[in-house]
C-alpha positions in Angstrom: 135.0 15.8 -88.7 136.0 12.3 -89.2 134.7 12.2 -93.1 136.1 15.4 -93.8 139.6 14.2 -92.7 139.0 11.0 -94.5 138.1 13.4 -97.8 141.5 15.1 -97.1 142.9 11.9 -97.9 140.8 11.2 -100.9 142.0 14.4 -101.9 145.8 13.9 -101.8 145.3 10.3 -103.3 143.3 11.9 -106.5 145.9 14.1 -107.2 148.4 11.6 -107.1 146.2 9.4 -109.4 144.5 12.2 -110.9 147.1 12.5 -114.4 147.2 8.4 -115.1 143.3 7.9 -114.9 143.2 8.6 -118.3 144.6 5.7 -118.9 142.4 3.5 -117.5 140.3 4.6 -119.4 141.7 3.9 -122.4 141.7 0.2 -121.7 138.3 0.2 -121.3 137.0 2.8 -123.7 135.7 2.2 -127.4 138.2 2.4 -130.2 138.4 6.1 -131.9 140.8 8.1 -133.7 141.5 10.9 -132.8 142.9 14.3 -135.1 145.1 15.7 -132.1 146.0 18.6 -134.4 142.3 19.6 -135.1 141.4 18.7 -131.1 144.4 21.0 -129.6 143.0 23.8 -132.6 139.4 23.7 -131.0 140.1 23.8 -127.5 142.6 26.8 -128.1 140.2 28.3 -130.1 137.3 28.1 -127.4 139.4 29.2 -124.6 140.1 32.3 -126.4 136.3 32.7 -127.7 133.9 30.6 -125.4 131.2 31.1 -128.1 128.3 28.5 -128.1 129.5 28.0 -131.9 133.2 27.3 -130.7 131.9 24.9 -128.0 130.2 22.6 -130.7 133.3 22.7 -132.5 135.9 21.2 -129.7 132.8 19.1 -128.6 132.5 17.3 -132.3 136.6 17.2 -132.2 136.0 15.0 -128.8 135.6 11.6 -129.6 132.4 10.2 -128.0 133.6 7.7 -125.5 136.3 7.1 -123.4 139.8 6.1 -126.0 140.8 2.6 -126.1 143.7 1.1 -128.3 146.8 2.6 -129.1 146.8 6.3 -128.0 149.6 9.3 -128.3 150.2 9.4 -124.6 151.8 12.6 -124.8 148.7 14.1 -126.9 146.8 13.2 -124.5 148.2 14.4 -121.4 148.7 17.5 -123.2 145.2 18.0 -123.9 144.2 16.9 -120.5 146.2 19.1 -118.7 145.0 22.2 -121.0 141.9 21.6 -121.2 141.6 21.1 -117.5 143.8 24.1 -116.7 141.3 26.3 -118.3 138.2 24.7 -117.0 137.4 27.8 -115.5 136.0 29.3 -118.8 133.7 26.2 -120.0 132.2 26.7 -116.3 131.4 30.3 -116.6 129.8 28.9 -119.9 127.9 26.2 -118.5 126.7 28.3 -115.8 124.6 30.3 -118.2 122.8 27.1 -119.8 125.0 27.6 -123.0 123.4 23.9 -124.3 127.2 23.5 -126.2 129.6 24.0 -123.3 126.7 21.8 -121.6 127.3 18.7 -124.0 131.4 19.8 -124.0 131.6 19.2 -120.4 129.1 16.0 -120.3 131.9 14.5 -123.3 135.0 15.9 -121.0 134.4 13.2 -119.0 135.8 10.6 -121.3 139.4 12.3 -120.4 138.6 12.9 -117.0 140.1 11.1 -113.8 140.8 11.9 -110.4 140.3 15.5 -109.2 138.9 16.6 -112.5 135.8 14.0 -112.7 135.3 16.1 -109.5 135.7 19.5 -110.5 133.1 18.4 -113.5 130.8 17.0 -111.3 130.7 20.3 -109.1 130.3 22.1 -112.2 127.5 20.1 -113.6 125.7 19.7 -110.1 125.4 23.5 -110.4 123.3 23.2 -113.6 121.2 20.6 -112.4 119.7 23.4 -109.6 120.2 26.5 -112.2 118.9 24.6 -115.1 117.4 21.3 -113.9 115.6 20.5 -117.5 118.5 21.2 -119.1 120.8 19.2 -117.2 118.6 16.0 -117.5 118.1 16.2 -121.1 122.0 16.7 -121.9 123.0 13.7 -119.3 119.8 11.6 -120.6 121.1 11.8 -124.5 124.8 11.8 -123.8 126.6 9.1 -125.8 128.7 8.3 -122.9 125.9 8.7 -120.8 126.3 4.8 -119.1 129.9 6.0 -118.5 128.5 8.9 -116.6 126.5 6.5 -114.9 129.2 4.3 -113.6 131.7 6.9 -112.7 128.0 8.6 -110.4 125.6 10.9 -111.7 127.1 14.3 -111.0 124.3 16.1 -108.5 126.2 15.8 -105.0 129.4 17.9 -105.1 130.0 21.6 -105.2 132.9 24.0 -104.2 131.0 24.4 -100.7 132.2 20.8 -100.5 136.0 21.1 -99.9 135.9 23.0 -96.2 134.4 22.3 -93.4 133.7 25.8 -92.7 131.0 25.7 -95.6 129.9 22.4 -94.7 126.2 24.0 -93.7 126.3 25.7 -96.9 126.7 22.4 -99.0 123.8 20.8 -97.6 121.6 23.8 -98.5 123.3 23.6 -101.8 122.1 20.2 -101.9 118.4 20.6 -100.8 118.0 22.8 -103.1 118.9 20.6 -105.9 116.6 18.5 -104.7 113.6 21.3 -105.5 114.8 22.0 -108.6 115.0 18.4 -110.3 111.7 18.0 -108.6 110.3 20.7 -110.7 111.2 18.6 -113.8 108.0 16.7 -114.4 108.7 15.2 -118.1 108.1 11.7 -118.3 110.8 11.3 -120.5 112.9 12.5 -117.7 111.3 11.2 -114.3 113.3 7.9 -114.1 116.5 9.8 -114.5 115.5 12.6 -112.2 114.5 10.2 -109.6 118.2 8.3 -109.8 119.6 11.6 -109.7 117.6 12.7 -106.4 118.0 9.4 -104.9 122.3 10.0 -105.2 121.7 13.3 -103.5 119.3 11.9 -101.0 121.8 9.2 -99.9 124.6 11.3 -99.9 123.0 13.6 -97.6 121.6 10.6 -94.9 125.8 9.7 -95.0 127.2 12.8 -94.3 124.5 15.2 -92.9 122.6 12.8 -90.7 122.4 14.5 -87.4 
């Protein structure tokens, strides 16, 4: 009970922070330039079509690390907040092992702070049980994949997460994730796998370990 009240906490603070973590990121990010006309046009576009053809579009338009340098602050904010409004639709996508909206959301995470790295690591912790492969070769060739890596590979979080009630549910969620990278048996992907299992293995001796 204790965790979950501390996570309440969490909660409130992300949102708070949630809208200027972009920013940190841009002080740490590589330099890129950015056509905000042709990035706003793409993600419109994909919410309105979420074809695998549209994805690769607004996923190109993304640059391919976190922004650094001088930045339109209110082009960015903009885009964050749409993009993250609609997140909804890239999700459904992902769900379905749509490789495209896979890569679009692994590259969303270069604008993503707060409550939305979290609300991309629930929906990429999905994939890795629905589409385990999948999910280790996008995350494995990711440009920003060492970005990924530092903000916590994204296998311990789903919706379950956020109430207690469904706390039971989560840690099936989990186990179960563990089965399904387990079935991935490339040795291209084994070290990867095995950092991936060893988060959710951790996470569950913390929180589930009675």
């Amino acid at each position: 009970m204790r965790y979950f009240a501390s996570w309440r906490a969490c909660v409130l603070i992300g949102t708070m922070l949630g809208g200027l973590f972009p920013f940190a990121q841009v002080m740490f990010g590589q330099e890129q330039s950015v056509d905000w006309g042709v990035l706003d046009l793409a993600a419109r576009r994909y919410v309105e079509c979420p074809s695998t053809d549209n994805a690769l579009l607004l996923y190109n338009a993304l640059p391919e690390m976190p922004l650094s340098g001088q930045v339109d602050e209110g082009r960015l904010v903009g885009f964050v907040d749409y993009a993250f409004d609609n997140i909804d639709v890239l999700e459904r996508q992902v769900s379905v092992g749509d490789r495209n909206a896979v890569k679009l959301g692994l590259r969303l995470y270069n604008f993503a702070g707060g409550l939305n790295v979290m609300r991309l690591d629930c929906m990429m912790g999905n994939l890795a049980r629905s589409h385990p492969r999948m999910f280790l070769e996008e995350l494995k060739s990711a440009p920003n994949a060492q970005w990924i890596k530092k903000l916590g590979y994204p296998v311990d979080l789903s919706s379950f997460y956020f109430s207690e009630k469904w706390k039971a549910a989560h840690r099936f969620e989990l186990e179960m994730r563990i089965k399904a990278l387990e079935s991935v048996t490339d040795n291209s992907l084994v070290e990867l796998r095995d950092e991936c299992i060893k988060k959710i293995k951790e996470f569950l001796a913390k929180v589930y370990h009675d």
